[in-house]
C-alpha positions in Angstrom: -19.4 -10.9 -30.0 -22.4 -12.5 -29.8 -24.3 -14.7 -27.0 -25.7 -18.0 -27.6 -27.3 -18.6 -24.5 -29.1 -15.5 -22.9 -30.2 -17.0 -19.8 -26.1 -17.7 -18.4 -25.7 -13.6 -19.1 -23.0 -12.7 -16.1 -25.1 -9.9 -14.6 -22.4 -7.7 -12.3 -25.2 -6.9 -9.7 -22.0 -5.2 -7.5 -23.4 -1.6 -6.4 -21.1 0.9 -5.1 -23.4 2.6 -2.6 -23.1 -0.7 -1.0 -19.9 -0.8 0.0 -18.1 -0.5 3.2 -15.4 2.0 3.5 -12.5 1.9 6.0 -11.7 5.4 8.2 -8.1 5.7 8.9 -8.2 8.8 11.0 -11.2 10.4 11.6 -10.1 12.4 14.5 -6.5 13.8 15.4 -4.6 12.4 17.7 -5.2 15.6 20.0 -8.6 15.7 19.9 -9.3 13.8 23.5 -7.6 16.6 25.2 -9.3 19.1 22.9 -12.4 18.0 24.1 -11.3 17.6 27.4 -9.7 21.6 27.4 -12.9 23.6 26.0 -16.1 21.6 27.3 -14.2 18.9 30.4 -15.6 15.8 28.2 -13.8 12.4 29.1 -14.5 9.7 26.7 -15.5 6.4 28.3 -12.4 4.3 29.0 -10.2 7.5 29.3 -8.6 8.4 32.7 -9.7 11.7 33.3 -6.4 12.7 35.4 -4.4 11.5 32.6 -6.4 14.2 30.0 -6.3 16.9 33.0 -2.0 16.4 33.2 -2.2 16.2 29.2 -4.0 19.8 29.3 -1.7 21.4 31.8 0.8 21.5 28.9 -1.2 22.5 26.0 -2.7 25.6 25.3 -6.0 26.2 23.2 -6.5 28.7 20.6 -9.2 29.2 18.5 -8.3 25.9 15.6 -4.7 25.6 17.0 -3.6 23.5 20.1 -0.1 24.7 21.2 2.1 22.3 23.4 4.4 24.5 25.5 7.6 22.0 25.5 10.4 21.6 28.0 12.4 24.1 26.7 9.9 27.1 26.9 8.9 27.3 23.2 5.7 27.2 22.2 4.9 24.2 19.1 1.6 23.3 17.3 0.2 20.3 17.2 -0.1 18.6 14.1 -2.1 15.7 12.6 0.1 12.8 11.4 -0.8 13.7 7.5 0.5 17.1 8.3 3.5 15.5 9.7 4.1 13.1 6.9 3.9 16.4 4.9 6.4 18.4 6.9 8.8 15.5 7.2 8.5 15.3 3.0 9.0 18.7 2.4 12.1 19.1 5.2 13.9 15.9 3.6 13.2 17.2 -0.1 14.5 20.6 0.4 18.2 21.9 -0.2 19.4 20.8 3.1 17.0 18.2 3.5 17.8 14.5 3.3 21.4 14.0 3.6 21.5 14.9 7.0 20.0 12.2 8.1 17.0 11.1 10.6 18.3 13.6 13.7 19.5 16.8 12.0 15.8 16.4 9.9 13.7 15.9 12.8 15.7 18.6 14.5 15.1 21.4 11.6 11.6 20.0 12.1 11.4 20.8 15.6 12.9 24.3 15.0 10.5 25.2 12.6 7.8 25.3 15.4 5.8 22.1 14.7 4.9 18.7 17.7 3.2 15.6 17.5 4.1 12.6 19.6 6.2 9.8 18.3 4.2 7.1 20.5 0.8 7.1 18.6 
């Protein structure tokens, strides 16, 4: 292929480094009461009783953040990739997916594992 006119050249002057990238989730959706649990942080625009009755029912362990449910039982919080993840890998198992939405989240539940359907 050859070019007639030199001076029309398309120059691509695009750089890649220049380019703004969009965060989906940068922090869990725990991480306020994290925060609030180990060093009594409060975001601005956060009610500060609202983190303190949030951290009554989670416990803190080194990495882990427990949330001690109604029934007694201990369950870890997980990020909402991790859920995605464990909900995948309950309905693609044996006695996954034909049970439908209750008996999955159920095995879910009894497998040890919380994160809040609100956020």
């Amino acid at each position: 292929m050859q070019i007639e006119d030199k001076h029309d050249l398309p120059i691509n002057d695009y750089l890649w480094d220049d380019t703004l990238l969009k965060v989906s989730a940068a922090y869990p959706w725990y991480a306020n009461i994290v925060n609030y649990m180990v060093s009594s942080y409060v975001p601005l625009g956060l009610d500060k009783k609202k983190l303190f009755k949030e951290s009554q029912v989670h416990l803190w362990d080194d990495h882990y953040l427990y949330r001690v449910c109604q029934d007694g039982v201990l369950r870890r919080c997980v990020t909402m990739e991790e859920a995605v993840e464990i909900i995948e890998k309950c309905h693609k198992a044996e006695y996954g997916g034909h049970y439908g939405t209750f008996r999955t989240h159920a095995k879910i539940w009894q497998s040890g594992f919380y994160w809040p359907t609100m956020y």
